[in-house]
MIPAMAR-988410 format. One record per atom (N, C-alpha, C): residue number from 1; residue in three letters; atom name; x, y, z. Coordinates in steps of 0.2 Angstrom, whole numbers. Atoms other than C-alpha are relative to their C-alpha. Example, Ala and Ser with C-alpha at 12.3 -4.5 7.8 and 13.67 -1.06 7.14 Angstrom:
// MIPAMAR-988410
R seq type atom     X     Y     Z
R   1  ALA    N     4    -6     0
R   1  ALA   CA    62   -22    39
R   1  ALA    C     4     6     0
R   2  SER    N    -4    -6    -1
R   2  SER   CA    68    -5    36
R   2  SER    C    -4     5     3
END
This chain:
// MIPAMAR-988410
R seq type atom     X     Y     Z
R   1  UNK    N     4    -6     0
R   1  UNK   CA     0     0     0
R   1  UNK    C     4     6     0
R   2  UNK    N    -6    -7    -1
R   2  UNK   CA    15    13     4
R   2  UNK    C     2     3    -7
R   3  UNK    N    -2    -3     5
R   3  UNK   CA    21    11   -11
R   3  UNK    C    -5     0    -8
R   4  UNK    N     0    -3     7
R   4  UNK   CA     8    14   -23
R   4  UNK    C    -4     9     1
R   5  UNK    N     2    -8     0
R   5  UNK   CA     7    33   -15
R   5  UNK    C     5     3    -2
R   6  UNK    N    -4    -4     3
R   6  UNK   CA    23    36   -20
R   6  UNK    C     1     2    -7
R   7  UNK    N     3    -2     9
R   7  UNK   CA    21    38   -38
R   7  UNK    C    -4     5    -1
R   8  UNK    N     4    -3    -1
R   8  UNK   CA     8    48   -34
R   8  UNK    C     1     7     3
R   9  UNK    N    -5    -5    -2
R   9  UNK   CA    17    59   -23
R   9  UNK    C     3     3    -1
R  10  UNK    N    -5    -4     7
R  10  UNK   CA    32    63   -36
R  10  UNK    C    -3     2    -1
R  11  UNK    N     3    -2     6
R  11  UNK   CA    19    65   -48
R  11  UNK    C    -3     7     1
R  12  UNK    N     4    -6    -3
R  12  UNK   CA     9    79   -37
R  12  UNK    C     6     5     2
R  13  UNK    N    -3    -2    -2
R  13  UNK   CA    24    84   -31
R  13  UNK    C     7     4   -10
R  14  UNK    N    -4    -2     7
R  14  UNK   CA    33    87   -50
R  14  UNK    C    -6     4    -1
R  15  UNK    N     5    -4    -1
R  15  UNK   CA    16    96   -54
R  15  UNK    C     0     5     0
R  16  UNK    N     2   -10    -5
R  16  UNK   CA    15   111   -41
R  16  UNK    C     6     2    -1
R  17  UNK    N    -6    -3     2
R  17  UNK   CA    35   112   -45
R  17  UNK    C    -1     4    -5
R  18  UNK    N    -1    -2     7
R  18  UNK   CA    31   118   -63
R  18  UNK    C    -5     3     0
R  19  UNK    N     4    -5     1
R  19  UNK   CA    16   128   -59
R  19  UNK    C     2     5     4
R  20  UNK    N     1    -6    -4
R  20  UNK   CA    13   145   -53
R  20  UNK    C    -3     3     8
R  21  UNK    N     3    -1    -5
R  21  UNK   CA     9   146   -36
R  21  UNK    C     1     5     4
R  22  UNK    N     0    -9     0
R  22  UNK   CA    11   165   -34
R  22  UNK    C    -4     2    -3
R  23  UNK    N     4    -4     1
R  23  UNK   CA     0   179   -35
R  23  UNK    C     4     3    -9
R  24  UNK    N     1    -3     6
R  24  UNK   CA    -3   184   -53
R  24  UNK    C     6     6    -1
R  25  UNK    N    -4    -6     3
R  25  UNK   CA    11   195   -63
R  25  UNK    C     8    -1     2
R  26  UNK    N    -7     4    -2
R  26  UNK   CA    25   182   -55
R  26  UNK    C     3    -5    -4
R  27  UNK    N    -1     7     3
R  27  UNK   CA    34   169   -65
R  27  UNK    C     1    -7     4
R  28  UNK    N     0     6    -4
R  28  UNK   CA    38   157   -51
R  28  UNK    C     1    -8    -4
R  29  UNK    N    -4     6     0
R  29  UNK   CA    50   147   -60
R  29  UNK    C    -4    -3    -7
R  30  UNK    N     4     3     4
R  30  UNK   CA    37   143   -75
R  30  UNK    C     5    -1    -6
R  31  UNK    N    -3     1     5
R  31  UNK   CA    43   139   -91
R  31  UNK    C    -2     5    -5
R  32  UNK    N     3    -8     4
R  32  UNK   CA    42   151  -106
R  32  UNK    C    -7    -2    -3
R  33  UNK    N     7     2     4
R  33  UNK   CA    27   141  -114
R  33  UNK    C    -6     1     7
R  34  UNK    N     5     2    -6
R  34  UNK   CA    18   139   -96
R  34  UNK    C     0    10     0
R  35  UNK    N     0    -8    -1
R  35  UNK   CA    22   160   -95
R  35  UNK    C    -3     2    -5
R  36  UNK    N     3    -1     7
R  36  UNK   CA    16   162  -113
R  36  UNK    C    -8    -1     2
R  37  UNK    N     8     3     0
R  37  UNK   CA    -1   153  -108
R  37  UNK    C    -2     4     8
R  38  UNK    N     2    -5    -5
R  38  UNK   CA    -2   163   -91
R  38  UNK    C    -2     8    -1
R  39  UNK    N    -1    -9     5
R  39  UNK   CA     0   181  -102
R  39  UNK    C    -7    -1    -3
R  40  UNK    N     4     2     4
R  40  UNK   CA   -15   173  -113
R  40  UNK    C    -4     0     5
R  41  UNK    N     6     0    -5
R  41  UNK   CA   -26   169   -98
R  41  UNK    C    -1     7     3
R  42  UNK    N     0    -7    -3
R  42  UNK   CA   -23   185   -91
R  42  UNK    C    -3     7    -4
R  43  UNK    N     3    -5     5
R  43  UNK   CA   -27   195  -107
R  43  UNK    C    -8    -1    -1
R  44  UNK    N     7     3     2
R  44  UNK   CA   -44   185  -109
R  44  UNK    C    -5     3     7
R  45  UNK    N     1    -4    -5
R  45  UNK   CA   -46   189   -90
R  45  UNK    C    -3     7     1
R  46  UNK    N    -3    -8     0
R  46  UNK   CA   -41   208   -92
R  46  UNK    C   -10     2    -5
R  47  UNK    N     6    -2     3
R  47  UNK   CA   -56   207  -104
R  47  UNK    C    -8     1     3
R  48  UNK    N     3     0    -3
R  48  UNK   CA   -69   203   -94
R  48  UNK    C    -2     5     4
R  49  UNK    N     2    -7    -4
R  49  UNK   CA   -66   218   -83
R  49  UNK    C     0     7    -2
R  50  UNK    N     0    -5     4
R  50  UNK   CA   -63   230   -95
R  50  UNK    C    -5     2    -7
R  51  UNK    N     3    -1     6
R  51  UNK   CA   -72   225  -111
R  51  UNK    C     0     2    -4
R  52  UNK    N    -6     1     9
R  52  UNK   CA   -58   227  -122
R  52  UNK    C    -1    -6    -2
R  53  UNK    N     1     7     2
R  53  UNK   CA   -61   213  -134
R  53  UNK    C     7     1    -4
R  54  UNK    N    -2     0     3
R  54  UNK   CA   -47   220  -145
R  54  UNK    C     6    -5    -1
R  55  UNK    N    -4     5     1
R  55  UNK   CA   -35   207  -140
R  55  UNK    C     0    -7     0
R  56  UNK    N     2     9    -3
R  56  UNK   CA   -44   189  -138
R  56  UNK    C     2    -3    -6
R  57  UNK    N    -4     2     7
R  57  UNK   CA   -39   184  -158
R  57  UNK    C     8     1     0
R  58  UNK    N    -8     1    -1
R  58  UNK   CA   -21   186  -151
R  58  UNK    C     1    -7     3
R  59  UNK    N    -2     7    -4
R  59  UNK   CA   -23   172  -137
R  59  UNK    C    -5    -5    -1
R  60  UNK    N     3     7     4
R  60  UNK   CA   -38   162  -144
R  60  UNK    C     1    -3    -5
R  61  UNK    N    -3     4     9
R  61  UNK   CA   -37   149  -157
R  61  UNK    C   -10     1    -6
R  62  UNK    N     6     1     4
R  62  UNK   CA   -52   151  -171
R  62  UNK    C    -4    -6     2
R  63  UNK    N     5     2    -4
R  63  UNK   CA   -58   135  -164
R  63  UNK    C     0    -3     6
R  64  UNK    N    -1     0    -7
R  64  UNK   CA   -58   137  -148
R  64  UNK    C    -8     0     4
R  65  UNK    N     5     2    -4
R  65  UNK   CA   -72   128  -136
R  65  UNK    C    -1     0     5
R  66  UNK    N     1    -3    -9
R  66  UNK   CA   -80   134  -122
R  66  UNK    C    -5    -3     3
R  67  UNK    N     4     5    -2
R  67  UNK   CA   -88   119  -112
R  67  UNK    C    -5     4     5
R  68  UNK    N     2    -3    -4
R  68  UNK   CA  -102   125  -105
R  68  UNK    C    -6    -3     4
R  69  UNK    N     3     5     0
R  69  UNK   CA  -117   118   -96
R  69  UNK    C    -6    -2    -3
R  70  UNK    N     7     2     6
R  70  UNK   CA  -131   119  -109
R  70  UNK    C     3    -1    -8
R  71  UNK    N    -4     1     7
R  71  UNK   CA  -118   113  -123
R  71  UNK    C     6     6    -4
R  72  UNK    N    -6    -7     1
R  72  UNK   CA  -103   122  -130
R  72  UNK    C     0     4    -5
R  73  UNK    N     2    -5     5
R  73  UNK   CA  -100   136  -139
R  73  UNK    C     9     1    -3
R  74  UNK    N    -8     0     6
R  74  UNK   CA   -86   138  -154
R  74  UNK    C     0     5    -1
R  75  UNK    N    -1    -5     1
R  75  UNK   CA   -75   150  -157
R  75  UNK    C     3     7     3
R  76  UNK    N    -4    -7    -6
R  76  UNK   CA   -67   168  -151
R  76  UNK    C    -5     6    -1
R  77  UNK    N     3    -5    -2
R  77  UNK   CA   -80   178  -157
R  77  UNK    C   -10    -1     5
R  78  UNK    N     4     0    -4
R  78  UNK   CA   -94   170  -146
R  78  UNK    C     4     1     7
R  79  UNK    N    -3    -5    -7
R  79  UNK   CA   -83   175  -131
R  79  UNK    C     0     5    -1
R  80  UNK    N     0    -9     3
R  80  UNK   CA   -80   192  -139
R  80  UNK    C    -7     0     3
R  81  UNK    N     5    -1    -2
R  81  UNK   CA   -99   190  -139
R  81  UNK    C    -2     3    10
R  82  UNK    N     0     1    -8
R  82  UNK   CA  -100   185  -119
R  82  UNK    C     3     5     4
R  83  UNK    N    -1    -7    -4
R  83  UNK   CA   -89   198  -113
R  83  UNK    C    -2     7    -3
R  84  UNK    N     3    -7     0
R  84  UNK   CA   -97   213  -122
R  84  UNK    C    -7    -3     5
R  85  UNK    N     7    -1    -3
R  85  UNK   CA  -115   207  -114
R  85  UNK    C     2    -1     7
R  86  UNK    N     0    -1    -7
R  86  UNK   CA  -108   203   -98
R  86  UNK    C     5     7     2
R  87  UNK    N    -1    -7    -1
R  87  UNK   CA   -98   221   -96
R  87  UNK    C    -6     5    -2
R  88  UNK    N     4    -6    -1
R  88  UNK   CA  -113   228  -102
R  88  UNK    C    -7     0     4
R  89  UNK    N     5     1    -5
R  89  UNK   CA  -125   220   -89
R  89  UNK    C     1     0     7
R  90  UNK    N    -2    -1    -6
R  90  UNK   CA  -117   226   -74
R  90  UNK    C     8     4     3
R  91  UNK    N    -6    -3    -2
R  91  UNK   CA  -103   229   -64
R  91  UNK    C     5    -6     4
R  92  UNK    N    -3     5    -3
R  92  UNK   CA   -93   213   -61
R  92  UNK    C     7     0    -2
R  93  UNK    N    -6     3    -2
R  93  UNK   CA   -75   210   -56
R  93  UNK    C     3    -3     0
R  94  UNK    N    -4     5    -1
R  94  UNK   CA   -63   197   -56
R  94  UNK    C     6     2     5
R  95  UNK    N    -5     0    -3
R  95  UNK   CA   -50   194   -44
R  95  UNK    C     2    -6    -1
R  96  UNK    N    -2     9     0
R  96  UNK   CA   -37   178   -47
R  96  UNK    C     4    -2     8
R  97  UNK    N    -2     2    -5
R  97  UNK   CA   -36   170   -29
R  97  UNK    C     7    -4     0
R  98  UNK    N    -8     3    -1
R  98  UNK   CA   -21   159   -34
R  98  UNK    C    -2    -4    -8
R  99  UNK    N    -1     2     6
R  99  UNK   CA   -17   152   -51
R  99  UNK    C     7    -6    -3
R 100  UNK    N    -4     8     2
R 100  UNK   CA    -8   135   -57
R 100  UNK    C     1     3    -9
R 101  UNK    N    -2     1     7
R 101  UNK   CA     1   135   -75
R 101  UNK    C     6    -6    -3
R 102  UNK    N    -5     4     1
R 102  UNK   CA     9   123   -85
R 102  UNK    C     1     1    -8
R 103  UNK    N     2    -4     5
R 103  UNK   CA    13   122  -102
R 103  UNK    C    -6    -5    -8
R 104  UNK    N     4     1     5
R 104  UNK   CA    -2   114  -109
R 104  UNK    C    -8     4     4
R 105  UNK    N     7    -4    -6
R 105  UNK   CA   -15   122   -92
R 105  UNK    C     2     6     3
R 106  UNK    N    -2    -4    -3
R 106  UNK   CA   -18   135   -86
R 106  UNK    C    -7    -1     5
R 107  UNK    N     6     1    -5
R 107  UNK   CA   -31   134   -69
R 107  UNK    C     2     5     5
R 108  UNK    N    -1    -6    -5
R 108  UNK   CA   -37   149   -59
R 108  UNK    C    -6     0     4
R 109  UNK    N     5     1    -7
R 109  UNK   CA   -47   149   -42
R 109  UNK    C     1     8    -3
R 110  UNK    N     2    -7     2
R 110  UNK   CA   -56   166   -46
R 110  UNK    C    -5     1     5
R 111  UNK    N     2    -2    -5
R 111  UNK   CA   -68   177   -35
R 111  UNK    C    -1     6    -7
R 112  UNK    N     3    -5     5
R 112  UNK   CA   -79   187   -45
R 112  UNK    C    -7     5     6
R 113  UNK    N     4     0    -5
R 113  UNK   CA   -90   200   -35
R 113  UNK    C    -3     8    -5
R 114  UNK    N     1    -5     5
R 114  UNK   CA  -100   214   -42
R 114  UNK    C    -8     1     0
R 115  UNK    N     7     1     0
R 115  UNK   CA  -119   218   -46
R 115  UNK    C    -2     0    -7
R 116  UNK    N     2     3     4
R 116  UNK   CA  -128   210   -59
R 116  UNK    C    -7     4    -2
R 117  UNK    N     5    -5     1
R 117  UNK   CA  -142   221   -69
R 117  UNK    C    -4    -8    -5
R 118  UNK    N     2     7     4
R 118  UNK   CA  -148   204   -81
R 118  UNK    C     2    -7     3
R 119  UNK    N    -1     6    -3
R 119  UNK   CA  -150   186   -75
R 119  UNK    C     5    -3    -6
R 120  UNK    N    -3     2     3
R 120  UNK   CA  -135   177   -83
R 120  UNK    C     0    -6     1
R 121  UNK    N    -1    10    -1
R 121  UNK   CA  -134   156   -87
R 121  UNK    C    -2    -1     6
R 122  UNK    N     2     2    -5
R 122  UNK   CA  -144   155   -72
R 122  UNK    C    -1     4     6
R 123  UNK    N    -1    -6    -5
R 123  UNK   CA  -138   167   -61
R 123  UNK    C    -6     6    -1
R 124  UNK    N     8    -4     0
R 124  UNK   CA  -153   178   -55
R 124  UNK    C     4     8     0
R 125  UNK    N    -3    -6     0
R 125  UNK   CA  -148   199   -58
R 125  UNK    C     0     1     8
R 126  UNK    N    -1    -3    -6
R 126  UNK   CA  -143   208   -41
R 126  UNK    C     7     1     0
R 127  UNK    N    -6     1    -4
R 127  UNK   CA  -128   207   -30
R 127  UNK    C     3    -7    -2
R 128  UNK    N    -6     6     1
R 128  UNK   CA  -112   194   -35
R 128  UNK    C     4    -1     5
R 129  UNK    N    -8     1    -3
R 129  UNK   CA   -98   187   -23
R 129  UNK    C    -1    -6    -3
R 130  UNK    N    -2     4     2
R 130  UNK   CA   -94   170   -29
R 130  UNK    C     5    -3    -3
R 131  UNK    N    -5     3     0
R 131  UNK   CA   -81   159   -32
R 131  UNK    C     0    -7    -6
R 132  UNK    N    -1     8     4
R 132  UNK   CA   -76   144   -46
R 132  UNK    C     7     1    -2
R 133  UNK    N    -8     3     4
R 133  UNK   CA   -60   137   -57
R 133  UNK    C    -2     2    -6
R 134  UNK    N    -1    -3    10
R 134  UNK   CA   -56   143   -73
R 134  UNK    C     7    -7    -3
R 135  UNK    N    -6     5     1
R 135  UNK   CA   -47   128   -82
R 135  UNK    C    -1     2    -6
R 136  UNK    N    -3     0     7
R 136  UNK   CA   -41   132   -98
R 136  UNK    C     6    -2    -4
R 137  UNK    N    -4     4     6
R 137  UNK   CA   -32   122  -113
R 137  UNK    C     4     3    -4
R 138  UNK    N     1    -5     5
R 138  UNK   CA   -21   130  -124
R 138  UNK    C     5    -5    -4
R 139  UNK    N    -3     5     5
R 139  UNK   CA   -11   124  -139
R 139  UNK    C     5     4    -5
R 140  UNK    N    -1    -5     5
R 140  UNK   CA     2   134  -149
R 140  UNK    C    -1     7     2
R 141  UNK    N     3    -6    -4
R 141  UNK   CA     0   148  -137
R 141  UNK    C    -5     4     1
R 142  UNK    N     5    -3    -4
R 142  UNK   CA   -16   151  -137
R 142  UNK    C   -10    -7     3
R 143  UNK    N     5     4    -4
R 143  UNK   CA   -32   146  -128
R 143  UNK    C    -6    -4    -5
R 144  UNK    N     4     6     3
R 144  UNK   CA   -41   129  -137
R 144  UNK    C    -7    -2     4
R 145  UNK    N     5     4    -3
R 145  UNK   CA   -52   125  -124
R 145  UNK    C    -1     0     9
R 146  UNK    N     2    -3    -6
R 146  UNK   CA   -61   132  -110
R 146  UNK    C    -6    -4     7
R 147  UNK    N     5     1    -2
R 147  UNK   CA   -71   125   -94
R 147  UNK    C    -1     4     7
R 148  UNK    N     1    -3    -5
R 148  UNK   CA   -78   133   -78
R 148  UNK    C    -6    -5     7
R 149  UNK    N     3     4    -6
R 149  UNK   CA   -82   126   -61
R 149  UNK    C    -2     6     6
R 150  UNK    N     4    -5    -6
R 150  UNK   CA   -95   135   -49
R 150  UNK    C    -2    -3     3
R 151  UNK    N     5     5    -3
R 151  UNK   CA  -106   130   -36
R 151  UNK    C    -7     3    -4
R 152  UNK    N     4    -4     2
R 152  UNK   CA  -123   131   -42
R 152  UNK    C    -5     5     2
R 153  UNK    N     3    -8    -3
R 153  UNK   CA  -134   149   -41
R 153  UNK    C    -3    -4     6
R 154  UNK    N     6     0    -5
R 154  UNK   CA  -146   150   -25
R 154  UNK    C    -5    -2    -4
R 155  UNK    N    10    -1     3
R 155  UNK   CA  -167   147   -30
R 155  UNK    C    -1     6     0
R 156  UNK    N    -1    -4     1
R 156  UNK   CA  -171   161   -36
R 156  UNK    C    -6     5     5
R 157  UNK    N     4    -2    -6
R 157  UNK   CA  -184   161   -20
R 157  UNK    C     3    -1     7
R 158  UNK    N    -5     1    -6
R 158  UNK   CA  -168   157    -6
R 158  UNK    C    -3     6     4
R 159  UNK    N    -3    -6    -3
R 159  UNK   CA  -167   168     8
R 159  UNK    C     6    -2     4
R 160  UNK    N    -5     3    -3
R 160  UNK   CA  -154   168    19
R 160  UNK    C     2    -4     5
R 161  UNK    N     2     4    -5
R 161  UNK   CA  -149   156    29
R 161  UNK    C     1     1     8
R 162  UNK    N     0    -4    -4
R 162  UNK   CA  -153   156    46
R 162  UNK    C     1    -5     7
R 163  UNK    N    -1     6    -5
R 163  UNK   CA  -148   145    62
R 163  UNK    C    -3    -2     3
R 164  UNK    N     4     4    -3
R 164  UNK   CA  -156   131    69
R 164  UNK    C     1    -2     7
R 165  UNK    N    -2     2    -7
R 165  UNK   CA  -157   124    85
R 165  UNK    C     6    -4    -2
R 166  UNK    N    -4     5     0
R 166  UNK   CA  -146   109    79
R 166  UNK    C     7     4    -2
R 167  UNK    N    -6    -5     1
R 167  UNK   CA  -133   124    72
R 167  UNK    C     1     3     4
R 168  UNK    N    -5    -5    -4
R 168  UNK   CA  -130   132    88
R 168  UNK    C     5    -3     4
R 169  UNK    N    -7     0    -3
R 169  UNK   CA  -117   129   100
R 169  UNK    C    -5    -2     6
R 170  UNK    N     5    -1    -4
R 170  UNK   CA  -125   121   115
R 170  UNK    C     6    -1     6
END
């Protein structure tokens, strides 16, 4: 049993050596292709908050797949799409809480917070904080293939939660 952790251990341990485990704008050691695909993610990023699209045909590939949960969508000009509607349905921000790279991924714990004027893929309009992963593929240095991990929205009848007997402290 011992030793079929260790294979698993190099393996996790060779990994986090060659990724980025620094805040955003640090090379921590990456390689130029892993740095190349962190510049890329960051411009696609950058986009989101600003709603310059002028640069996503730098770091996306023509076809490039963005998996989504009601089926994917092809291509750099339906993100173009996605970030004009979502910079013009509010006011949301990203922030990258820690970021992995290597030189085929690039994966980022994100924290997006913000107020939402339009219900978006599920998402009711209001108030944002939330939290998911951003994994993206690239190839040739730019971005092939996109997926994102969230938890899913609240009902769009929640209130907040409130503590029970069995939640206090007795």
């Amino acid at each position: 049993m011992r030793n079929s952790f260790f294979p698993a251990i190099i393996s996790l341990l060779f990994f986090c050596t060659s990724c980025n485990n620094e805040k955003a704008g640090t090379t921590g050691g990456l390689s130029a292709t892993a740095q190349k695909n962190l510049d890329a993610f960051h411009v696609v990023s950058k986009a989101f908050d600003t709603g310059d699209i002028s640069q996503i045909d730098s770091v996306v590939a023509s076809d490039f797949r963005d998996h989504r949960p009601y089926g994917d969508v092809i291509g750099p000009d339906s993100l173009k799409a996605m970030i004009t509607m979502m910079k013009n349905s509010g006011t949301m921000k990203s922030e990258i809480k820690k970021e992995l790279a290597d030189d085929e991924y690039v994966m980022a714990w994100m924290r997006w917070t913000g107020t939402s004027n339009v219900a978006m893929e599920g998402m009711p309009a209001g108030p944002i904080d939330m939290n998911g992963v951003e994994v993206v593929r690239f190839k040739d240095g730019k971005a092939v293939e996109h997926w994102a991990f969230m938890p899913p929205p609240p009902p769009m009848n929640a209130s907040p939660a409130t503590p029970t007997s069995t939640d206090k402290k007795q």
